[in-house]
DSSP file (Angstrom, degrees, kcal/mol; ACC not computed):
  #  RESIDUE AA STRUCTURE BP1 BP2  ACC     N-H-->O    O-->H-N    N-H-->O    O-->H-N    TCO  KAPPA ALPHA  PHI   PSI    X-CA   Y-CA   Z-CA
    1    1 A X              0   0    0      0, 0.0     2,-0.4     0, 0.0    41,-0.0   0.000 360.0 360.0 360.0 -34.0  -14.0   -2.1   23.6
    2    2 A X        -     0   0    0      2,-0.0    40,-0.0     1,-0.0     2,-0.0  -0.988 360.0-127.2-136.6 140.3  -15.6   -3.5   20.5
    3    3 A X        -     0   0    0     -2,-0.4    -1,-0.0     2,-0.1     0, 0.0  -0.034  16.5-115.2 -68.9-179.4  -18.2   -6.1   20.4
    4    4 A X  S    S+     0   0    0      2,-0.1     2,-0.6    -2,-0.0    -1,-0.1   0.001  75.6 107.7-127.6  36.3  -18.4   -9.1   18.7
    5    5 A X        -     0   0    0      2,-0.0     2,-1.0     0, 0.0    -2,-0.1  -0.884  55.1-156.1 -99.0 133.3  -21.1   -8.7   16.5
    6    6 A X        +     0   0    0     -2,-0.6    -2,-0.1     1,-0.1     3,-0.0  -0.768  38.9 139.8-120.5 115.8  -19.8   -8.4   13.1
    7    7 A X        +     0   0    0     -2,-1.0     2,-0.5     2,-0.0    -1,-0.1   0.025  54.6  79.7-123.3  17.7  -22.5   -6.4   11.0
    8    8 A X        -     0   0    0     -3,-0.1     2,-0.4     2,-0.0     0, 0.0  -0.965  59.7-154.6-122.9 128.0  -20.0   -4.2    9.0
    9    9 A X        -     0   0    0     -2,-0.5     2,-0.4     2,-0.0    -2,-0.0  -0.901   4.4-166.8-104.6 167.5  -17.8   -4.7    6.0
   10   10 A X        -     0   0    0     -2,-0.4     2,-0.6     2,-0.0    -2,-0.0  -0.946   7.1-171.2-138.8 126.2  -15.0   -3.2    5.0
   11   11 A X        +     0   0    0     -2,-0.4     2,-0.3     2,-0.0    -2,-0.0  -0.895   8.6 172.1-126.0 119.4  -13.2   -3.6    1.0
   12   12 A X        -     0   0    0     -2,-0.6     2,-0.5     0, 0.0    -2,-0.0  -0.843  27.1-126.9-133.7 173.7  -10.2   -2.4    0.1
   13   13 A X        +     0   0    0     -2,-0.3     2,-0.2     0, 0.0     3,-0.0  -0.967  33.3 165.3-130.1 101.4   -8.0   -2.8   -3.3
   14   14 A X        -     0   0    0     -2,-0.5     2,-0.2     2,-0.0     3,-0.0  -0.520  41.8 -82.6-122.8-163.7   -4.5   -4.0   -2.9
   15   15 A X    >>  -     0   0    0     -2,-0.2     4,-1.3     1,-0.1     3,-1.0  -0.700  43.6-108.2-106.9 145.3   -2.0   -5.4   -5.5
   16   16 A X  H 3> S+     0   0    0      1,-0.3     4,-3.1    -2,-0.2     5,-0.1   0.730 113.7  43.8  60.6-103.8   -2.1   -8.8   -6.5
   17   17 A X  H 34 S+     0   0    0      2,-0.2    -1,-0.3     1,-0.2     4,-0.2   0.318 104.9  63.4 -69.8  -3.5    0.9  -10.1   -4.9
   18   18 A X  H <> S+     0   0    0     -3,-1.0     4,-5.0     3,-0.1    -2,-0.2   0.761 107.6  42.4 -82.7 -46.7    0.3   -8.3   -1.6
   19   19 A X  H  X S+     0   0    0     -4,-1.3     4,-1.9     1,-0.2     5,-0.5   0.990 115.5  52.2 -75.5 -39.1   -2.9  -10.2   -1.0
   20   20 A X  H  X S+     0   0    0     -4,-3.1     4,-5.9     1,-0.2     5,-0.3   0.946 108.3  48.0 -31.9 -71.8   -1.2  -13.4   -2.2
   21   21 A X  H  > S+     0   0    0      1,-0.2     4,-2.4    -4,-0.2    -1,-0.2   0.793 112.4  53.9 -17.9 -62.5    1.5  -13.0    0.0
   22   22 A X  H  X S+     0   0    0     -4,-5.0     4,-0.7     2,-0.2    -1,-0.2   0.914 110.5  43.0 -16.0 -83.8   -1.1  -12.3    2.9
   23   23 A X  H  X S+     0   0    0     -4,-1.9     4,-1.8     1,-0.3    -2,-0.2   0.666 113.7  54.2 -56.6 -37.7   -3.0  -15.3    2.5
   24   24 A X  H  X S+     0   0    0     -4,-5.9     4,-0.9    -5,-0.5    -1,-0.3   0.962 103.6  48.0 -51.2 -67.6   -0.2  -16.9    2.2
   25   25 A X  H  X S+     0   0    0     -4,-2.4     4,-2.0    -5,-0.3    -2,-0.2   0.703 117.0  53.9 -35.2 -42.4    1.6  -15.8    5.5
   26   26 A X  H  <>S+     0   0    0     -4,-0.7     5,-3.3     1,-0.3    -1,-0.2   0.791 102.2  47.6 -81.3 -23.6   -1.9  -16.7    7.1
   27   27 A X  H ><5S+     0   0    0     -4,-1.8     3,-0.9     3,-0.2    -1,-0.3   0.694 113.1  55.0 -94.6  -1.0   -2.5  -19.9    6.1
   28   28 A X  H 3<5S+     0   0    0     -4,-0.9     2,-0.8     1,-0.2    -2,-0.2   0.919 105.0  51.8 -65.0 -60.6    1.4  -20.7    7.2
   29   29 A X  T 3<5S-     0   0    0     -4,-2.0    -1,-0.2     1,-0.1    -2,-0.1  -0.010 116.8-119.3 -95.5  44.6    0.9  -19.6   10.3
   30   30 A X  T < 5S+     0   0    0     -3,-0.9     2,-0.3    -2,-0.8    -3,-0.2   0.838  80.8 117.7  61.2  42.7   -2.5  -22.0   10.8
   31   31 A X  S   <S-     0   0    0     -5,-3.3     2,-0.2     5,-0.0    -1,-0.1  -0.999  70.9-100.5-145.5 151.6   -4.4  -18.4   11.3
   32   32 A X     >  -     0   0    0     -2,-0.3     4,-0.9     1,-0.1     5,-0.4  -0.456  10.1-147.9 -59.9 135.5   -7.4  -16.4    9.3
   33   33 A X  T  4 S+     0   0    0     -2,-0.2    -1,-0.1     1,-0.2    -9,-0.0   0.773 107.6  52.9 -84.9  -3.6   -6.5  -13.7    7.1
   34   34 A X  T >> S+     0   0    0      2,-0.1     4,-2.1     3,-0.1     3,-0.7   0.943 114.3  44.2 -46.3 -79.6   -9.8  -12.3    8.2
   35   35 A X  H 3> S+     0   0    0      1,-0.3     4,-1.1     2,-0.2    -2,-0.2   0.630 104.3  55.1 -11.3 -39.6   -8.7  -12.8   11.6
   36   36 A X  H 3< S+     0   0    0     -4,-0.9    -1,-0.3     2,-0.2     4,-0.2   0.472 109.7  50.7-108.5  -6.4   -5.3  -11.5   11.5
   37   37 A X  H <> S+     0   0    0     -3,-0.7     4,-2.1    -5,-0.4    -2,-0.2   0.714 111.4  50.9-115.9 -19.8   -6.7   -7.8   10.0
   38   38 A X  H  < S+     0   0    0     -4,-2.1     4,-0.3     2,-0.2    -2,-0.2   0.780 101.9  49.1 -84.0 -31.7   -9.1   -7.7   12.6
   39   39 A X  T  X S+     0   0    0     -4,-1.1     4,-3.2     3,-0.2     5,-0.2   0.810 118.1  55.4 -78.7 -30.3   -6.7   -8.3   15.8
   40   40 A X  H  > S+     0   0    0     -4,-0.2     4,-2.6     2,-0.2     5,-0.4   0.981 113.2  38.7 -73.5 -80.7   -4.5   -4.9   13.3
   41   41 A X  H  X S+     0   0    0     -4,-2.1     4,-0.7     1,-0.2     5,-0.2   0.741 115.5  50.1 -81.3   2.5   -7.3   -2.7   13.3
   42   42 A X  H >> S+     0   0    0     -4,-0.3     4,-2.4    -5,-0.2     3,-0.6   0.856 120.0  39.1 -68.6 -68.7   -8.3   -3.6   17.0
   43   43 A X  H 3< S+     0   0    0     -4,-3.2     4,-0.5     1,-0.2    -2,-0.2   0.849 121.7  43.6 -49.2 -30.8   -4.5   -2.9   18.1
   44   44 A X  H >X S+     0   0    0     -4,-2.6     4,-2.0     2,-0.2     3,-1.2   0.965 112.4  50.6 -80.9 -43.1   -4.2    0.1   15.8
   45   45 A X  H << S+     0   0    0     -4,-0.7     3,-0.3    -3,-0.6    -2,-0.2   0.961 118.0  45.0 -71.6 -41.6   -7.8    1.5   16.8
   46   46 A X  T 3< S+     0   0    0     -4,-2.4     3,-0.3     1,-0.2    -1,-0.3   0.721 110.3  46.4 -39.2 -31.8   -6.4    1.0   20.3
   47   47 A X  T <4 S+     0   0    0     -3,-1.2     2,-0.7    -4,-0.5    -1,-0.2   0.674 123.1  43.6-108.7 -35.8   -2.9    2.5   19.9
   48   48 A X  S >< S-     0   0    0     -4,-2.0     3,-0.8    -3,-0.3     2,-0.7  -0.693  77.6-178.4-131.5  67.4   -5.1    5.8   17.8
   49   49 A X  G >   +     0   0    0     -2,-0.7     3,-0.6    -3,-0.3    -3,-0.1  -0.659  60.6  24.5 -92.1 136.9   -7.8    6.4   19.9
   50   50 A X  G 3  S-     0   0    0     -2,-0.7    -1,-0.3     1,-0.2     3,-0.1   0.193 118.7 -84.9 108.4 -21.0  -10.2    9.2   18.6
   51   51 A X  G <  S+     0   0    0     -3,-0.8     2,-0.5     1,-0.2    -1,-0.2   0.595  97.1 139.0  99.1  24.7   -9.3    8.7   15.5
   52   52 A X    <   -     0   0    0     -3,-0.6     2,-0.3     2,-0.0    -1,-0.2  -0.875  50.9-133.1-109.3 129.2   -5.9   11.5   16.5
   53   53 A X        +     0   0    0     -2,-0.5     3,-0.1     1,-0.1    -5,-0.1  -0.573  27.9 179.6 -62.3 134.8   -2.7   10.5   15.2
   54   54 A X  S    S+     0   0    0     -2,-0.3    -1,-0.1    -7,-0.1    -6,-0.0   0.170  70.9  46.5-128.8   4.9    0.0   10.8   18.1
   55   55 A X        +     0   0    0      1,-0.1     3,-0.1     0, 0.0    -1,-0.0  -0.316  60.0 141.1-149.2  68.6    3.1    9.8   16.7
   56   56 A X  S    S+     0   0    0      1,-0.3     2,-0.6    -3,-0.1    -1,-0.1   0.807  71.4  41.3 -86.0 -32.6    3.3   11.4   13.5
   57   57 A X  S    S-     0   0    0      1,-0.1    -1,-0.3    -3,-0.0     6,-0.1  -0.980  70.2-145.8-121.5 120.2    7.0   12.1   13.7
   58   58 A X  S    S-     0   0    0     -2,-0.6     2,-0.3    -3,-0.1    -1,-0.1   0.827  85.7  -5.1  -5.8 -69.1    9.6    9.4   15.0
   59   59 A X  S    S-     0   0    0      0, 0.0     3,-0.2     0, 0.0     4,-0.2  -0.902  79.5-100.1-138.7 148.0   12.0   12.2   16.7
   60   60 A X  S  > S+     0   0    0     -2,-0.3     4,-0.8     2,-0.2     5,-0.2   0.167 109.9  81.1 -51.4  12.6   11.9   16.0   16.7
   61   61 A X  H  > S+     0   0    0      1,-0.2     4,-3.1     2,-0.1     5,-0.3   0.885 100.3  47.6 -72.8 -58.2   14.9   16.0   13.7
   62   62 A X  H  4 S+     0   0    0     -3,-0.2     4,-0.4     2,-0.2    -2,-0.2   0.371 110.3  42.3 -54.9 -13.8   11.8   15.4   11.7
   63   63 A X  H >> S+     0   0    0     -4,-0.2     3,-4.2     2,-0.1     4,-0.9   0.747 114.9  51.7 -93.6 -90.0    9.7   17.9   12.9
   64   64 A X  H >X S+     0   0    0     -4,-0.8     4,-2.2     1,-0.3     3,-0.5   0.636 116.4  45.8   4.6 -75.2   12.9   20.4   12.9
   65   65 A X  H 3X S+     0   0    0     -4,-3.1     4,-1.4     1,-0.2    -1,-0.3   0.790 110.6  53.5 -49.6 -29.9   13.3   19.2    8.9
   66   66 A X  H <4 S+     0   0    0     -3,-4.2     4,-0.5    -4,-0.4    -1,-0.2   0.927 112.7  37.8 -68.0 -46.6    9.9   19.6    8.3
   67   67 A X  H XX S+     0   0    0     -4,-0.9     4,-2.1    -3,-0.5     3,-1.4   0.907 112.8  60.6 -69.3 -39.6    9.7   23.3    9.6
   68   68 A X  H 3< S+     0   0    0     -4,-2.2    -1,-0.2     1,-0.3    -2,-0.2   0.750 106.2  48.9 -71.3 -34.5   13.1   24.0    8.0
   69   69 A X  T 3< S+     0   0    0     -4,-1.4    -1,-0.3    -5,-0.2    -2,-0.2   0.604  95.2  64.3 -54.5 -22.1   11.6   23.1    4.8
   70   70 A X  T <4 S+     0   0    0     -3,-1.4    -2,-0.2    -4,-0.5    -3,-0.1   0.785 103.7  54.0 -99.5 -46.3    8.4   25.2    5.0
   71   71 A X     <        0   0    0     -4,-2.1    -1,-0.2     1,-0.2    -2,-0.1   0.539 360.0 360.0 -89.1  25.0   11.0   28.7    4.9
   72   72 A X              0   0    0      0, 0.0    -1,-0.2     0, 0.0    -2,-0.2   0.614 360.0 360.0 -99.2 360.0   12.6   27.7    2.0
C-alpha cells in the first residue's frame, strides 16, 4: 500500500511525559519509536481507508444518546 521511500515529515507537540514515556516503552521493548508510529499510522490508515471514519460510535446506545440530546 505505501512505499518505502520516506520523503515526508510529520511534527507534532505532545506533553513532556507522554513522549518520555514513549521513548521509553520503545527502547524497553528493543524497538524504534520512529518505527513503532509508523507500523500505528500504517494500521490506522488501513483500518480508515479514505480518510472516512467507520466506527464513530461503539454501539447504537450512543448514537440513540446522541440524537436524544440534540431535542433537548
Amino acid at each position: 500500500m505505501f512505499t518505502s521511500t520516506k520523503d515526508a515529515g510529520l511534527r507534532i507537540r505532545v506533553e513532556r511525559e507522554l513522549r518520555e514515556a514513549f521513548v521509553l516503552a520503545c527502547f524497553a521493548d528493543h524497538r524504534k519509536a520512529s518505527d513503532v508510529l509508523r507500523e500505528f499510522m500504517s494500521a490506522y490508515a488501513k483500518k480508515n481507508p479514505g480518510g472516512k471514519q467507520t466506527n464513530l460510535f461503539v454501539s447504537g446506545d450512543a448514537i440513540t444518546t446522541g440524537a436524544a440530546r440534540k431535542k433537548e
